[in-house]
PDB file of N, CA, C and O in Angstrom:
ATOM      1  N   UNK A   1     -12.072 -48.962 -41.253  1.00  0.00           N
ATOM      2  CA  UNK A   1     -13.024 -48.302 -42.131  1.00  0.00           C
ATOM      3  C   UNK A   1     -12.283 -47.624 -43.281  1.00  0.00           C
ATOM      4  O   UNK A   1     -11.458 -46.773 -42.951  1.00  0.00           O
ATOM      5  N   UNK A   2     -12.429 -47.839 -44.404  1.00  0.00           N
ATOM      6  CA  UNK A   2     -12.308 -47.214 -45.216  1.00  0.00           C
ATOM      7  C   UNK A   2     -12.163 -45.589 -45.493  1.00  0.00           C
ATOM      8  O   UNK A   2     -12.923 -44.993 -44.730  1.00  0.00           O
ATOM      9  N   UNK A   3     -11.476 -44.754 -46.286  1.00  0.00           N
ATOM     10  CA  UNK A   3     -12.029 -43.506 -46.246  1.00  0.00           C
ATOM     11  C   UNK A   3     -13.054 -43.172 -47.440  1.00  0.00           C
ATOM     12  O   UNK A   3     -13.278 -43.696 -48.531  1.00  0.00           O
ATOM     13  N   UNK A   4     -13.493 -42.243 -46.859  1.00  0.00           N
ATOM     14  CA  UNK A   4     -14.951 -41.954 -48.230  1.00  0.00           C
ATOM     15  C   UNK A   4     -13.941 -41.596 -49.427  1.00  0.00           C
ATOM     16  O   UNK A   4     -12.741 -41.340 -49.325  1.00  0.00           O
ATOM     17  N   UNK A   5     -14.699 -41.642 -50.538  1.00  0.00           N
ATOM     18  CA  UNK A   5     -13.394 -41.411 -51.448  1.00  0.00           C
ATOM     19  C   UNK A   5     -14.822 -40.803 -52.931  1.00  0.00           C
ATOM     20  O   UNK A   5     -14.428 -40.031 -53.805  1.00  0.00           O
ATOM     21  N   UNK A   6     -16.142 -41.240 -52.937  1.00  0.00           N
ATOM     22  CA  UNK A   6     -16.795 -39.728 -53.550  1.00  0.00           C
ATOM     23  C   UNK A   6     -17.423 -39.371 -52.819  1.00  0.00           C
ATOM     24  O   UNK A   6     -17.603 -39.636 -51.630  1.00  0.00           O
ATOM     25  N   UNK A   7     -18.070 -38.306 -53.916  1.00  0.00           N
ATOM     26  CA  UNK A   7     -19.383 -37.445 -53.118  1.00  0.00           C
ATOM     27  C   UNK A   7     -20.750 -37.421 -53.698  1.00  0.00           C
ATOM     28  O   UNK A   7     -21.140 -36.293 -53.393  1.00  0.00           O
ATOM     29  N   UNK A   8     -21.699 -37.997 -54.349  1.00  0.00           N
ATOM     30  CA  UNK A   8     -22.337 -37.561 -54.913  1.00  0.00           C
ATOM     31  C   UNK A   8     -23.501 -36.735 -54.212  1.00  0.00           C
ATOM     32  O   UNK A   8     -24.406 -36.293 -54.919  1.00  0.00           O
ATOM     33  N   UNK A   9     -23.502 -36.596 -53.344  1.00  0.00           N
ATOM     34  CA  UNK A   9     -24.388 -35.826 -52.992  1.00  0.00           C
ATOM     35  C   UNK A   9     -23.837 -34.104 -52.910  1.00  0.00           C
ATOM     36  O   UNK A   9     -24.523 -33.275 -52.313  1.00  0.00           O
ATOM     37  N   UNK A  10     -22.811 -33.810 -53.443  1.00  0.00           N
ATOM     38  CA  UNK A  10     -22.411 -32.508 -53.848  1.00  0.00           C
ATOM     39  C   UNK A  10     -22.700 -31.867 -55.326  1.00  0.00           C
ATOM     40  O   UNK A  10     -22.694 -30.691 -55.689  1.00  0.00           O
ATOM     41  N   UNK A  11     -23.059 -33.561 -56.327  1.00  0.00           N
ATOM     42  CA  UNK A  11     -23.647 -32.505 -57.761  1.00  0.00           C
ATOM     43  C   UNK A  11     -24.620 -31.630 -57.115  1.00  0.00           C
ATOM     44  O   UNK A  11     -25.415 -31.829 -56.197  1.00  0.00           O
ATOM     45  N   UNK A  12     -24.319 -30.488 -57.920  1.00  0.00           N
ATOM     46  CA  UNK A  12     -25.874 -29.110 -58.298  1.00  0.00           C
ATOM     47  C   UNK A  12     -25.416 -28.461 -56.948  1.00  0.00           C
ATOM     48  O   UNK A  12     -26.091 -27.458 -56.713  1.00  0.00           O
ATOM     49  N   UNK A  13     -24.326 -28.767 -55.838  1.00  0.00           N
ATOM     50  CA  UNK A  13     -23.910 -27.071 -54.858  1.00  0.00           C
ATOM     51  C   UNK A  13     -23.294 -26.429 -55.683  1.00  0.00           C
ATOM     52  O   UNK A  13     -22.870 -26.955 -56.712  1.00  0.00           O
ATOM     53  N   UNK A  14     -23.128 -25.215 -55.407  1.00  0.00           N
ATOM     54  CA  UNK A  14     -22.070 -24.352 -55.637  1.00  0.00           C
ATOM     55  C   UNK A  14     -20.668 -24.890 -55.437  1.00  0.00           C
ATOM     56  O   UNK A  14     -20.421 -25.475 -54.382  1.00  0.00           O
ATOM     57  N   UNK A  15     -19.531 -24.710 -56.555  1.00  0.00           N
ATOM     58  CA  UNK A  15     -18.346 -25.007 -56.068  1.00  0.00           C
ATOM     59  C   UNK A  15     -17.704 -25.002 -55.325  1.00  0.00           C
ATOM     60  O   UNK A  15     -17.054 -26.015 -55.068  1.00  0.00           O
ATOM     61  N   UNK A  16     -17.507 -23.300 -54.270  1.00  0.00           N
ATOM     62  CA  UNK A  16     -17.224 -22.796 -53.250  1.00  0.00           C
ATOM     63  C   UNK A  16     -17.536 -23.685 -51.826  1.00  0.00           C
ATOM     64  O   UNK A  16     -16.646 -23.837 -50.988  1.00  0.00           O
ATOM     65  N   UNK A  17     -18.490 -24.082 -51.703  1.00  0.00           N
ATOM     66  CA  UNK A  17     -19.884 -24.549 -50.451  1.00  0.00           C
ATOM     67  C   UNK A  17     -18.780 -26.262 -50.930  1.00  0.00           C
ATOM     68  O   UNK A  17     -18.240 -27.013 -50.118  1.00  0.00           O
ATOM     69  N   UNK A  18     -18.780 -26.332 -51.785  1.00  0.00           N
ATOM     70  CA  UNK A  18     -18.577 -28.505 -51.880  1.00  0.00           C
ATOM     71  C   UNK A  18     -16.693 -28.508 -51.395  1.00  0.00           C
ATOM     72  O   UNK A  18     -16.066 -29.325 -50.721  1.00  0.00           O
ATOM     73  N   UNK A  19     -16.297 -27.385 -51.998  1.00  0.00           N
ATOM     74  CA  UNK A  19     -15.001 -27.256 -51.897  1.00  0.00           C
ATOM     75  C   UNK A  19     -14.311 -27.599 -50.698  1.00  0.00           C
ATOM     76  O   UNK A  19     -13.416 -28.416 -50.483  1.00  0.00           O
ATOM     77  N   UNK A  20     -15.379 -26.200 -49.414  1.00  0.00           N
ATOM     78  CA  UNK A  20     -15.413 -25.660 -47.839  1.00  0.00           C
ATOM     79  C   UNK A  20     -15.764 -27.493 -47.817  1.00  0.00           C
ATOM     80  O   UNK A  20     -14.686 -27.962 -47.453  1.00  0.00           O
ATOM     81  N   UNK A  21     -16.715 -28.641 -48.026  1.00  0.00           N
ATOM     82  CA  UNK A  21     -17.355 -29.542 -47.530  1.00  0.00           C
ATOM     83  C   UNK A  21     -16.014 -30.627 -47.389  1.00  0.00           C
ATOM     84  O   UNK A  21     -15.629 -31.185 -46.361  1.00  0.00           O
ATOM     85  N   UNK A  22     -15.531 -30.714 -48.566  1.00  0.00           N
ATOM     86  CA  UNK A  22     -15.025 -31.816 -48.719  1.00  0.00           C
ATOM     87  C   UNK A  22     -13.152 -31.548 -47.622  1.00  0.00           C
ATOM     88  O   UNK A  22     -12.617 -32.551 -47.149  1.00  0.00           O
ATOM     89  N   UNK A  23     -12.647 -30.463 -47.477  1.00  0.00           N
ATOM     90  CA  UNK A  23     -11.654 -29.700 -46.855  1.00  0.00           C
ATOM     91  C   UNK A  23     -11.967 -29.779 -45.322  1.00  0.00           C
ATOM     92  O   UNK A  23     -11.132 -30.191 -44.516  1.00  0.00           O
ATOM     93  N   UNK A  24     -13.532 -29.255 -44.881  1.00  0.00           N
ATOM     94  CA  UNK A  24     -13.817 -29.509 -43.781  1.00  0.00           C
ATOM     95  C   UNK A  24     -13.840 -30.745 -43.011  1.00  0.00           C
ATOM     96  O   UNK A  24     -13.689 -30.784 -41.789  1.00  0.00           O
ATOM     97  N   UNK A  25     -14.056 -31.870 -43.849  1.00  0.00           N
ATOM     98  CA  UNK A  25     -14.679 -33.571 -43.836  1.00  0.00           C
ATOM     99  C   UNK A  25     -12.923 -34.318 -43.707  1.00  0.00           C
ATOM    100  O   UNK A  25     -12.725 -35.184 -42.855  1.00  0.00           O
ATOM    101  N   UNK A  26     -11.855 -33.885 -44.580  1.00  0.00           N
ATOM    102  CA  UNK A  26     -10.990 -34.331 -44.950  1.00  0.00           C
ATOM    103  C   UNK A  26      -9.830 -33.013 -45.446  1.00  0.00           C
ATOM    104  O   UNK A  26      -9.766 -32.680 -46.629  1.00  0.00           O
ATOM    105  N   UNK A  27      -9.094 -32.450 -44.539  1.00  0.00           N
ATOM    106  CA  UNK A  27      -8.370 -31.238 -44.788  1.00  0.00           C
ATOM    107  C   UNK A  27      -7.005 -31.488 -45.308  1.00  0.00           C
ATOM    108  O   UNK A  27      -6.189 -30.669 -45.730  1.00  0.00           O
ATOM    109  N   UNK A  28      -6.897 -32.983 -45.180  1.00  0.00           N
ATOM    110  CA  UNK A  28      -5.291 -33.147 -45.700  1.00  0.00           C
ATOM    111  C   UNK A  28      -5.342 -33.126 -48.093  1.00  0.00           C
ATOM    112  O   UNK A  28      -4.583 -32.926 -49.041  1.00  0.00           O
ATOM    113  N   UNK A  29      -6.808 -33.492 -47.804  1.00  0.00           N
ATOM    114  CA  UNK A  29      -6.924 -33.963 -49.680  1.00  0.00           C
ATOM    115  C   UNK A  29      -7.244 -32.393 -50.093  1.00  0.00           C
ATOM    116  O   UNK A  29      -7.972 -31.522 -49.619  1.00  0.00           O
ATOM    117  N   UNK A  30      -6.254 -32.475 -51.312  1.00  0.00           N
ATOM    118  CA  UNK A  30      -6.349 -31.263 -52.277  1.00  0.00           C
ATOM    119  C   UNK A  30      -7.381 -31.174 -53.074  1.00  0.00           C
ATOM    120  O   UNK A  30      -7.758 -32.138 -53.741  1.00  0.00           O
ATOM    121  N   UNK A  31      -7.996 -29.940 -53.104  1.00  0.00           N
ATOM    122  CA  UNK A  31      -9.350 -30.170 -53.986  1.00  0.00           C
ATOM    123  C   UNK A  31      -9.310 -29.033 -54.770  1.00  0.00           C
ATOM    124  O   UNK A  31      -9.366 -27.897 -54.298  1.00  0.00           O
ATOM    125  N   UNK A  32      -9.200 -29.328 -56.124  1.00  0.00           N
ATOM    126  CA  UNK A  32      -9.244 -28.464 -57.604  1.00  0.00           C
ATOM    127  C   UNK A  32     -10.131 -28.579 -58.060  1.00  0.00           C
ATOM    128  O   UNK A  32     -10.681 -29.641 -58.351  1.00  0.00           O
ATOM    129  N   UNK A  33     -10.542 -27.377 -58.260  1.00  0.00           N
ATOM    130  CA  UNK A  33     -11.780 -26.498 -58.985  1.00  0.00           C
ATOM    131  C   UNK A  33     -11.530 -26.560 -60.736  1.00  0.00           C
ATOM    132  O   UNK A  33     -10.593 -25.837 -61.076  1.00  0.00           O
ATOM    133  N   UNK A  34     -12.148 -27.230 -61.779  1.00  0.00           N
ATOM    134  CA  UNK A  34     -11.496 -27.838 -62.873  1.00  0.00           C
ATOM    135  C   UNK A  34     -13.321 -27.219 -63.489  1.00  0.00           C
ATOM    136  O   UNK A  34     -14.423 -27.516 -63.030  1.00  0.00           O
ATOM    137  N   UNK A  35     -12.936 -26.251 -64.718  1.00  0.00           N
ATOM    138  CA  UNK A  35     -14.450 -25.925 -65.634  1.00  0.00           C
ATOM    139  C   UNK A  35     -14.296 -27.492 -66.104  1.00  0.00           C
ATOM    140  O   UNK A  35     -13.308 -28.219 -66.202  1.00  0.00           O
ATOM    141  N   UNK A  36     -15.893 -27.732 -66.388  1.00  0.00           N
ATOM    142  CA  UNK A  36     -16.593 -29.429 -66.563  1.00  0.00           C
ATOM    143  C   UNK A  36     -16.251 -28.912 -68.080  1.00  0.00           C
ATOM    144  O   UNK A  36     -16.432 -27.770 -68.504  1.00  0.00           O
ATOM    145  N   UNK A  37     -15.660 -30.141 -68.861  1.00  0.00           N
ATOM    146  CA  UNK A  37     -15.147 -30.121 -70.314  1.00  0.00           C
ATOM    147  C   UNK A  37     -13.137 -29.699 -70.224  1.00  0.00           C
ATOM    148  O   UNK A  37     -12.548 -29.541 -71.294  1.00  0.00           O
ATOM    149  N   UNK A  38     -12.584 -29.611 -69.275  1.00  0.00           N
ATOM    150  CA  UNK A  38     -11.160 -29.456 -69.318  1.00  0.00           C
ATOM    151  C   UNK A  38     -10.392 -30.531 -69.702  1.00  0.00           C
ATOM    152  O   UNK A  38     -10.921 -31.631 -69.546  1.00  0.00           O
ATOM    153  N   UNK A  39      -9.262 -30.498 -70.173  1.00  0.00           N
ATOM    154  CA  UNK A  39      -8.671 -31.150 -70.396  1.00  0.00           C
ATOM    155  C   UNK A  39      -7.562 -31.747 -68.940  1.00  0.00           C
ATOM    156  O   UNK A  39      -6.715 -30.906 -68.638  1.00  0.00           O
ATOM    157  N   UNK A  40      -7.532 -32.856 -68.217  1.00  0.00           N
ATOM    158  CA  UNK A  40      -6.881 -32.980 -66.699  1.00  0.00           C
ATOM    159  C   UNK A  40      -6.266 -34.346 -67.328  1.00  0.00           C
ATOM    160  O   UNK A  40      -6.577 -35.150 -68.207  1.00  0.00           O
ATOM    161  N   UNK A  41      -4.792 -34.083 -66.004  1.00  0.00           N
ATOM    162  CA  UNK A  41      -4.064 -35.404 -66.364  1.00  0.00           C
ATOM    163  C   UNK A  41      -4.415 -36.637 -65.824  1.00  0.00           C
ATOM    164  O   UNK A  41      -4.910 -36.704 -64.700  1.00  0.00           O
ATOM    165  N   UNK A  42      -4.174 -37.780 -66.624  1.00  0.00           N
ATOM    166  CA  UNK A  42      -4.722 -39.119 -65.861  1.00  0.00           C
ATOM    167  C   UNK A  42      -4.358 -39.953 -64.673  1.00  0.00           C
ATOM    168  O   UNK A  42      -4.885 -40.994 -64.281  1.00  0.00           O
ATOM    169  N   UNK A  43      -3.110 -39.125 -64.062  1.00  0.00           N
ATOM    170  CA  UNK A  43      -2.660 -39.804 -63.103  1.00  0.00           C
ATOM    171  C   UNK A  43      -3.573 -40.252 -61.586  1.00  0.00           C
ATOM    172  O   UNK A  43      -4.360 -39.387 -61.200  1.00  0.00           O
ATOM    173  N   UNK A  44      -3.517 -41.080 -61.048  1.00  0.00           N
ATOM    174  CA  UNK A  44      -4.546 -41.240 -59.295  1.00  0.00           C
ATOM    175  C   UNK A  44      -3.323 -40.815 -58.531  1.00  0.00           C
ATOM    176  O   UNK A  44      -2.153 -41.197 -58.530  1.00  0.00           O
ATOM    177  N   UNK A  45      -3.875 -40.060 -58.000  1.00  0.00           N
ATOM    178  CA  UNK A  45      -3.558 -39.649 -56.765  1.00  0.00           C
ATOM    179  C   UNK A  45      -4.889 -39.274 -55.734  1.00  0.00           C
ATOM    180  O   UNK A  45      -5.788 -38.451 -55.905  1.00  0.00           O
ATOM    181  N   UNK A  46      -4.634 -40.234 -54.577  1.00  0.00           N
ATOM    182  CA  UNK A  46      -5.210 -40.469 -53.809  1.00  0.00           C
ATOM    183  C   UNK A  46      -5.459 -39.290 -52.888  1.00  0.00           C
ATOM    184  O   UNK A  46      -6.647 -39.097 -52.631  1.00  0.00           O
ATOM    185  N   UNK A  47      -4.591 -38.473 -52.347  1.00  0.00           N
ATOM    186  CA  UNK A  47      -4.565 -37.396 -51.633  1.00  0.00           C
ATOM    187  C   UNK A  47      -5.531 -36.245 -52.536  1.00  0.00           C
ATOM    188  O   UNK A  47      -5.742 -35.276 -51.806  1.00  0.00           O
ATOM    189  N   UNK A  48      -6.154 -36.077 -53.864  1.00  0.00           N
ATOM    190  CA  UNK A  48      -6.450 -35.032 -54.790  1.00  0.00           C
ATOM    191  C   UNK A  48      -7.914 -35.223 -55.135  1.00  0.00           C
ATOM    192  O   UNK A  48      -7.974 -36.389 -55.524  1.00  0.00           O
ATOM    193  N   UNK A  49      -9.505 -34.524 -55.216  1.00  0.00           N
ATOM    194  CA  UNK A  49     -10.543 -34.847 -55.435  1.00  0.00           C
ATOM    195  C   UNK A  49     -10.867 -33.392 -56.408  1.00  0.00           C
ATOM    196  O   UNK A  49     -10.929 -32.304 -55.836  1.00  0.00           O
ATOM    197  N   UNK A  50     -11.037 -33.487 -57.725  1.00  0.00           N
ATOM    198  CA  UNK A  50     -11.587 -32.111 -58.727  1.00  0.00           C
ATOM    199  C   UNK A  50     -12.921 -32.210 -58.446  1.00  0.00           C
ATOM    200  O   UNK A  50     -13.524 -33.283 -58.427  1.00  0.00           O
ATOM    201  N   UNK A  51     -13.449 -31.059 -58.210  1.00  0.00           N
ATOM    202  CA  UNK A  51     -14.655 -30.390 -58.573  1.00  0.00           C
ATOM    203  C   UNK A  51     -14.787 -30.062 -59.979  1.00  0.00           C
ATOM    204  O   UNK A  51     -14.175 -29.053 -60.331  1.00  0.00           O
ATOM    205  N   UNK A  52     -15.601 -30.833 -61.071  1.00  0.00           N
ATOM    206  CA  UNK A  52     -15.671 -30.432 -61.941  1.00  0.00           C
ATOM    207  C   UNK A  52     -16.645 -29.165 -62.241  1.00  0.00           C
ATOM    208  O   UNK A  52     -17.659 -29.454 -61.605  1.00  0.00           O
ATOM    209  N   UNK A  53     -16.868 -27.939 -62.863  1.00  0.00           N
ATOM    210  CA  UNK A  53     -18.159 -27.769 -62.115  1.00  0.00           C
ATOM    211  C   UNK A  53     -18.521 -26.640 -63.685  1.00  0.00           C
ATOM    212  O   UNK A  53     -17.574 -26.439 -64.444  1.00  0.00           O
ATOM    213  N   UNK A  54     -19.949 -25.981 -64.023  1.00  0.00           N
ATOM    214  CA  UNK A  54     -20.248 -25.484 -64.832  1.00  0.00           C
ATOM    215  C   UNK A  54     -21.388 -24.368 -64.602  1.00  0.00           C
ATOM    216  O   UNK A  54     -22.537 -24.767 -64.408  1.00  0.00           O
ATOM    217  N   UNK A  55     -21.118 -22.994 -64.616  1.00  0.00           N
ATOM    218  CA  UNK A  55     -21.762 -22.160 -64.408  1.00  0.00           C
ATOM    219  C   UNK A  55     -21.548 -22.239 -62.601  1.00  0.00           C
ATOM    220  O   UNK A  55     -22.589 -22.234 -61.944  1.00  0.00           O
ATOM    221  N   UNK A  56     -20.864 -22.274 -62.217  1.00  0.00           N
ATOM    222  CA  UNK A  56     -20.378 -22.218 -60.667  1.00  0.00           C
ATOM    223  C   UNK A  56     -21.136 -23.413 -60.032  1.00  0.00           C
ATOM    224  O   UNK A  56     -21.236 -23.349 -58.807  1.00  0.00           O
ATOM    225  N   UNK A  57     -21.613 -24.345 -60.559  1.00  0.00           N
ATOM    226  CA  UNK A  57     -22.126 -25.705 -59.884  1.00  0.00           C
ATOM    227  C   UNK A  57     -21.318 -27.043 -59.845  1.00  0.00           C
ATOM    228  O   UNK A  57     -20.751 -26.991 -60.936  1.00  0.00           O
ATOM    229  N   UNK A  58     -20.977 -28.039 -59.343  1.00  0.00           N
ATOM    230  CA  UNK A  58     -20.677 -28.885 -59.557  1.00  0.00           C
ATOM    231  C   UNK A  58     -21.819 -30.023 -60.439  1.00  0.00           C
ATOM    232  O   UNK A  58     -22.957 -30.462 -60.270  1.00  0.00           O
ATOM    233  N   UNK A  59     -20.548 -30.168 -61.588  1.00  0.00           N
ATOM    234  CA  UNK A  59     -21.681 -31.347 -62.552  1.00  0.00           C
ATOM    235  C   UNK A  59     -21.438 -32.802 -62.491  1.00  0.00           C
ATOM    236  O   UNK A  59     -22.253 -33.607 -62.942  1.00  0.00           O
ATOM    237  N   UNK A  60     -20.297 -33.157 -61.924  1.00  0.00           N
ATOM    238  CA  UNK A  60     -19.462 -34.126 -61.799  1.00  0.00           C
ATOM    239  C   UNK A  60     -19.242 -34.749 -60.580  1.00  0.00           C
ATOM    240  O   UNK A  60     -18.975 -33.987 -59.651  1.00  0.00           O
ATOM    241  N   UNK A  61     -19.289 -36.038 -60.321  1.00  0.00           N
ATOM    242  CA  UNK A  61     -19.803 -36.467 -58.397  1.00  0.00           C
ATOM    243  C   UNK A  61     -18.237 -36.588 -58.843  1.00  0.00           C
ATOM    244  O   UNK A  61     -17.728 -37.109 -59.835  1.00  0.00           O
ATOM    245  N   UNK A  62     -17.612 -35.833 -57.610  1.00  0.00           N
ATOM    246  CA  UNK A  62     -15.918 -35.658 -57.011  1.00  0.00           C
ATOM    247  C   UNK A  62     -15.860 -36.811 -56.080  1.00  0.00           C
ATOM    248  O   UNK A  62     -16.432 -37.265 -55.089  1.00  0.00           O
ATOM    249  N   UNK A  63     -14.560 -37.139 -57.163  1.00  0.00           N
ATOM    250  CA  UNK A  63     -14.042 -38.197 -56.526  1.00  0.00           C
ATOM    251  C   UNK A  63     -12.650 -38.288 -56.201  1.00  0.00           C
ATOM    252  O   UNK A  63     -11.863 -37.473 -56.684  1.00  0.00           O
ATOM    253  N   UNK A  64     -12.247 -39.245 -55.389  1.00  0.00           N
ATOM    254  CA  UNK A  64     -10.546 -39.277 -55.001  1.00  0.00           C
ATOM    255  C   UNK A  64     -10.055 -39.731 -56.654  1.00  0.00           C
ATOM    256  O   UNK A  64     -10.576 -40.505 -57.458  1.00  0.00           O
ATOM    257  N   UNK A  65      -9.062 -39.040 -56.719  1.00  0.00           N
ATOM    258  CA  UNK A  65      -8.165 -39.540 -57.414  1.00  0.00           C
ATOM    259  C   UNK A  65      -7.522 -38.590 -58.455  1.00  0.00           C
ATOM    260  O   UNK A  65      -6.623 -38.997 -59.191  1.00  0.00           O
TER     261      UNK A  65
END
């Protein structure tokens, strides 16, 4: 099986709540909290999923990489 690798069913939580989700689900992948409009580097890394997020929501379905 594959591993899950987005989320969309985390647009519109709170950052905090998707953060706890995705850590709880998968505790080894790093998950950065990134304001939606930042400037982030292009590299994949597989182990890493950003929360993009705006006004403390996620706007952006988090994905691996």
């Amino acid at each position: 099986m594959e591993a899950k690798s987005v989320w969309p069913e985390l647009i519109g939580m709170p950052a905090e709540e998707a953060f706890q989700h995705i850590g709880a689900e998968f505790p080894e992948i790093e998950v950065h909290v990134v304001p939606d409009g930042s400037t982030v580097t292009m590299d994949f890394n597989e182990q890493r999923v950003r929360l993009f997020v705006k006004d403390g929501k996620v706007v952006r379905e988090p994905r691996r990489g």
